[in-house]
C-alpha positions as CSV (number, residue, x, y, z in Angstrom):
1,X,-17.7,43.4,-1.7
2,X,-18.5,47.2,-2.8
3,X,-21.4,47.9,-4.2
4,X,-21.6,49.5,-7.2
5,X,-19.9,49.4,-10.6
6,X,-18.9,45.5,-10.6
7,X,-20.2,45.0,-14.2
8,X,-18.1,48.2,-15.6
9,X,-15.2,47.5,-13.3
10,X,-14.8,44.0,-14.2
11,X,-14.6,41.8,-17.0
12,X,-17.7,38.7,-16.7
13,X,-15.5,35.9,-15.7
14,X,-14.5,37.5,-12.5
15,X,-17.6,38.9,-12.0
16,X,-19.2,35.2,-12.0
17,X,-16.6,34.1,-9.8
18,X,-17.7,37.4,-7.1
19,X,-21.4,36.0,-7.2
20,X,-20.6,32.6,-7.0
21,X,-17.8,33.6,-3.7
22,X,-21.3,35.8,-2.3
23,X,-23.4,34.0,1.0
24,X,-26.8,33.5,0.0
25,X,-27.8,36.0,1.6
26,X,-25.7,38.6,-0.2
27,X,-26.6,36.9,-3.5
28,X,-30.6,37.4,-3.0
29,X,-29.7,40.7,-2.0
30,X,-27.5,41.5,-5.0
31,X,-30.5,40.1,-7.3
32,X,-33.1,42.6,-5.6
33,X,-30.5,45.3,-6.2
34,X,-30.0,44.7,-10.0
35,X,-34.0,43.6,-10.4
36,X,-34.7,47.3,-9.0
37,X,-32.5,48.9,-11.0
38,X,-34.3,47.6,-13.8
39,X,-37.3,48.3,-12.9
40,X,-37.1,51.9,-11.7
41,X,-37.7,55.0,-13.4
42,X,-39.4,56.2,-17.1
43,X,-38.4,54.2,-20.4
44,X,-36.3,56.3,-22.8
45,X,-40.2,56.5,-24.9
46,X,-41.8,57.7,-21.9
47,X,-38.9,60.1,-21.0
48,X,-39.2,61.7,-24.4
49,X,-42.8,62.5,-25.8
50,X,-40.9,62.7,-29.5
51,X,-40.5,58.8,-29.6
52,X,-40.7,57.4,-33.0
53,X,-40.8,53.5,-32.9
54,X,-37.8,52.4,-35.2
55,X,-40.4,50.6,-37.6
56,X,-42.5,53.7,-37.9
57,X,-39.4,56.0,-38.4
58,X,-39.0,56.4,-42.3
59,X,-43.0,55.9,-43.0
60,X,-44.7,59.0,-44.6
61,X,-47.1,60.4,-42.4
62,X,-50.5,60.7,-43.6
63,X,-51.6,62.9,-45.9
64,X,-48.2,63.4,-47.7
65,X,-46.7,61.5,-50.7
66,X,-43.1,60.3,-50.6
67,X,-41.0,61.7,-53.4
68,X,-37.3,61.5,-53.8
69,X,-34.6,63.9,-55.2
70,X,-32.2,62.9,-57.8
């Protein structure tokens, strides 16, 4: 099997059918593959210092009244 783009390439009943087809072996491997892949790298808050949680988003920051237009 390639490695690679399996879960863009192919719909998810074929691609259940490639990890059920997979040795052991190739399975354990697959599942350290996709659990690093996961893991690596910044999360889109850390990557940008800007980050507003969604249910902080549309609160007024302190010090300021909301008002709204007409």
């Amino acid at each position: 099997m390639e490695k690679g783009h399996i879960a863009r390439d192919c719909p998810r009943k074929q691609i259940r059918e490639t990890i059920r087809a997979m040795s052991a072996e190739e399975r354990a491997e697959f599942k350290r593959d996709i659990e690093a892949a996961f893991s690596e790298g910044p999360t889109p808050e850390e990557e940008n210092e800007d980050f507003v949680p969604r249910s902080e988003r549309h609160a007024v920051p302190a010090g300021y009244t909301q008002c709204f237009t007409t």
